[in-house]
N, C-alpha and C positions, 0 to 999 in steps of 0.2 A: 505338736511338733513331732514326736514318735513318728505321726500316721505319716505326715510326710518325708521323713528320715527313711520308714521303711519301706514306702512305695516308690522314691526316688532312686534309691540303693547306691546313691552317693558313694557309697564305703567300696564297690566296686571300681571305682576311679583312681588313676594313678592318679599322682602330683601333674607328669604331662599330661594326660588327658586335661583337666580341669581347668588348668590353663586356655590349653585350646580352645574350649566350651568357652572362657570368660574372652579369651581375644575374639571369638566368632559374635558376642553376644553384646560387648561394647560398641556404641556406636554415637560418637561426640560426647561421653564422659556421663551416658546413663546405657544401663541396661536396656537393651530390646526384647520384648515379652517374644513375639514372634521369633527370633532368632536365638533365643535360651532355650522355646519349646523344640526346635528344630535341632539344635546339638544337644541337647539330652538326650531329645530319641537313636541321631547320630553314634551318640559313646556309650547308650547304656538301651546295645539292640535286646537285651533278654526282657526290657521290661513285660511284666505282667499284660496282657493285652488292656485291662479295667483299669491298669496303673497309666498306659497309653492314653484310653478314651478320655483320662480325668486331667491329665496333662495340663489342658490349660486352666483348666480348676486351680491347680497346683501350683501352677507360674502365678496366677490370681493370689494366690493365698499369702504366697514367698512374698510378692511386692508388697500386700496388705500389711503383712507384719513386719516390715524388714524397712518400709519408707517412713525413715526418722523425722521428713522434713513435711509428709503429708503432701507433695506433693503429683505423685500418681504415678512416679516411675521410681525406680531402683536406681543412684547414682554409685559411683565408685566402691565409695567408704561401709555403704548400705549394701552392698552385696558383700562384701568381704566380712560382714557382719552375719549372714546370712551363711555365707560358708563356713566362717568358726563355728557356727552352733550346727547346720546339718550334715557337715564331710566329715566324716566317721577318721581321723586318720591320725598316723603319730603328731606327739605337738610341735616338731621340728617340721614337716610337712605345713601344717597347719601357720607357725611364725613363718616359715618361709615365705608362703604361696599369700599371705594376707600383708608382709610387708613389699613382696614383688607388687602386686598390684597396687597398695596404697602409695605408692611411689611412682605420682604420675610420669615426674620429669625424667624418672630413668638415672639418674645423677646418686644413687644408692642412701640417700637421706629419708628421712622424713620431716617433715614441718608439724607444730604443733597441730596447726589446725584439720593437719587430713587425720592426724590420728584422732584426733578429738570429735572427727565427723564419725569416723568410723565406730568409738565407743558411742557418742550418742544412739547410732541404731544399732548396737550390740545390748547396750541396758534398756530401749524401747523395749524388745524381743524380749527381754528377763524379764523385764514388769509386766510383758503382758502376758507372761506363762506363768512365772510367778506367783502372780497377786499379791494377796497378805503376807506369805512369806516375804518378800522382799520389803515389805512396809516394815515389817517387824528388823529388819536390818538398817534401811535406812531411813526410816522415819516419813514424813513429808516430802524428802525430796525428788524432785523430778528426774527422768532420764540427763537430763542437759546437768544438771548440777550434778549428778555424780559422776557422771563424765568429765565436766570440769575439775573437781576435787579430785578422781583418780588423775589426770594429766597435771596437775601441780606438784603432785605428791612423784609420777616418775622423774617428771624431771628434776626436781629436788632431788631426790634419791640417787639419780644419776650426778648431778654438777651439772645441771647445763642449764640455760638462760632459754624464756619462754617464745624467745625470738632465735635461739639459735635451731636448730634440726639434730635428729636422733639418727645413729645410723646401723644398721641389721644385727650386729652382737650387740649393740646396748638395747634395739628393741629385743629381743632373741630374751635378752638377760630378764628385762623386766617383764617381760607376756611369761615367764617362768614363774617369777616371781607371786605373781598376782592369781595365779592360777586360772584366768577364763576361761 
């Protein structure tokens, strides 16, 4: 994860910038390899010339480990998973920019189940960096089951009802809380 953190240089990006890269890069509610490799090179002209040629190694690698559902692209929830772990940046940035985009409808909510897409391939990513370490935290369970149990436990913690939706200071409160 490092090697791509530091060949990427993600950490050079504003908030807009990254944005722009995720509006240029969606297209019908998955990521486009071809057009993520196009605005990286776009917003982050200093790369490395060898960090360029490996580019699409690199978009190769981000979907491999960041596709929760195994099916061969990057959706919504799965890149915004991908961006908490590689964008270097405050964690007000970081809650901002992952509940803008997990919030498809624009309606300033979220629904259990996008957030719950999203944790699934955020804990994919931690088990598969992880390993035994994370075995040793959660035993047996899968990406999908800790995912579930952390989304019972916010919104318990919150007061809200698994059918109702979370909105940016109650997500804001609890991505603080939990530390990811």
């Amino acid at each position: 994860m490092l090697h791509i953190q530091k060949k990427l240089k993600l950490h050079t990006l504003s908030l807009e910038q990254l944005e722009g890269i995720i509006r240029f890069c969606i297209v019908e509610g998955n990521v486009d390899p071809t057009r993520l490799r196009t605005a990286l090179l776009s917003f982050l002209p200093d790369l490395e010339s060898s960090s360029k040629g490996m580019l699409h190694r690199i978009v190769s690698d981000i979907v491999d480990l960041f596709d929760a559902n195994d099916n061969g692209v990057l959706d919504i929830p799965e890149l915004c998973a991908a961006l908490s772990i590689l964008w270097q940046s405050s964690e007000y940035e970081k809650v901002y920019l992952i509940f803008k985009v997990l919030d498809n409808d624009g309606d300033g909510n979220l629904k259990y189940d996008e957030m719950e897409r999203y944790l699934i391939a955020f804990f994919k990513a931690c088990f598969h960096f992880s390993g035994k370490e994370v075995s040793n935290i959660v035993g047996t369970l899968s990406p999908e089951q800790v995912a579930d149990a952390m989304m019972c436990k916010c919104f318990e913690d919150l007061n809200i009802q698994r059918d109702d939706t979370i909105n940016f200071e109650a997500f804001a409160q609890w991505y603080s809380s939990v530390q990811l």
